[in-house]
C-alpha positions in Angstrom: 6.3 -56.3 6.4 9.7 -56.4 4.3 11.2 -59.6 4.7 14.8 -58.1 2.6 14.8 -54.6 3.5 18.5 -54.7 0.9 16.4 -55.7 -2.0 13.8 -53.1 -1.0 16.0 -50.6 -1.4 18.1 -51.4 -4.4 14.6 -51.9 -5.9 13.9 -48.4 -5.3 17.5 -46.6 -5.8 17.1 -48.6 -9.7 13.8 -46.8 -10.0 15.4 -43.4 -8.7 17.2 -44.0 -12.0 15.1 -44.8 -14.9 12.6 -42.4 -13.2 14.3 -39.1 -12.9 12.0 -36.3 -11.5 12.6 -32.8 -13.0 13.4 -29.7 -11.1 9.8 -28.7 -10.8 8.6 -32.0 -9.7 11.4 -31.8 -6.8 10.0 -28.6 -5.7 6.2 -29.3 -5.7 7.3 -32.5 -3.8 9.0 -30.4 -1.1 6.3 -27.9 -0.7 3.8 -30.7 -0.2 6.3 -32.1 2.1 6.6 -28.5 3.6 2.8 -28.1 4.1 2.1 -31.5 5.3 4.8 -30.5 8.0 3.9 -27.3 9.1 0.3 -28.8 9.2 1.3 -31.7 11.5 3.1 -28.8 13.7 6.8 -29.7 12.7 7.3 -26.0 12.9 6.5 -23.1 15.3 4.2 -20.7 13.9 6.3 -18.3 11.9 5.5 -14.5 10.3 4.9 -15.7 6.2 7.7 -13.7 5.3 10.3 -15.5 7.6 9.0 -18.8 6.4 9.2 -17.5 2.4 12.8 -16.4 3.2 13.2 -19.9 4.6 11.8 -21.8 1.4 13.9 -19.3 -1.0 16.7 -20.1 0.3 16.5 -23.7 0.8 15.4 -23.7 -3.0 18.4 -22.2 -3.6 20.6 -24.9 -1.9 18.3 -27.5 -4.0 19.3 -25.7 -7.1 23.2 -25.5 -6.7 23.4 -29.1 -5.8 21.1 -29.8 -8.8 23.3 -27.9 -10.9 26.2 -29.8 -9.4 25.0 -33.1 -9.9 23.6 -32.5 -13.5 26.9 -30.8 -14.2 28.7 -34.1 -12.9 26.5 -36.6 -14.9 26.4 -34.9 -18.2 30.0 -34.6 -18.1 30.2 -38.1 -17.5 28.0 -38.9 -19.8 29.8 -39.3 -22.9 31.6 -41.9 -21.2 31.8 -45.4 -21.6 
């Protein structure tokens, strides 16, 4: 049981940090997280090429906001 769920968490936003996952680790991550879900029946049963056009595109969404946020941080990087 956490006793300091506040400490808990900054414990884990710190690790976020000094453990940065690439681009590919994010997406095997949510495709396990995918699978596990359709598996547990989060999702109705779909045709394998609606679902595919479902994972492209919310790859795609992943990868702009990637971009984004890389964008911002490298050009505040030379900061300070």
């Amino acid at each position: 049981m956490v006793q300091n769920p506040e400490i808990l968490e900054q414990a884990e936003l710190k690790y976020e940090r000094e453990h940065p996952l690439t681009l590919e680790q994010r997406f095997e991550l949510f495709e396990h997280m995918y699978q596990l879900a359709v598996e547990l029946g989060g999702f109705g049963v779909k045709k394998r090429e609606e679902a595919t056009e479902e994972i492209v595109s919310l790859a795609k969404a992943l990868r702009g906001k990637l971009s984004r946020a890389a964008g911002a941080y490298s050009a505040g990087a030379g900061k300070g």
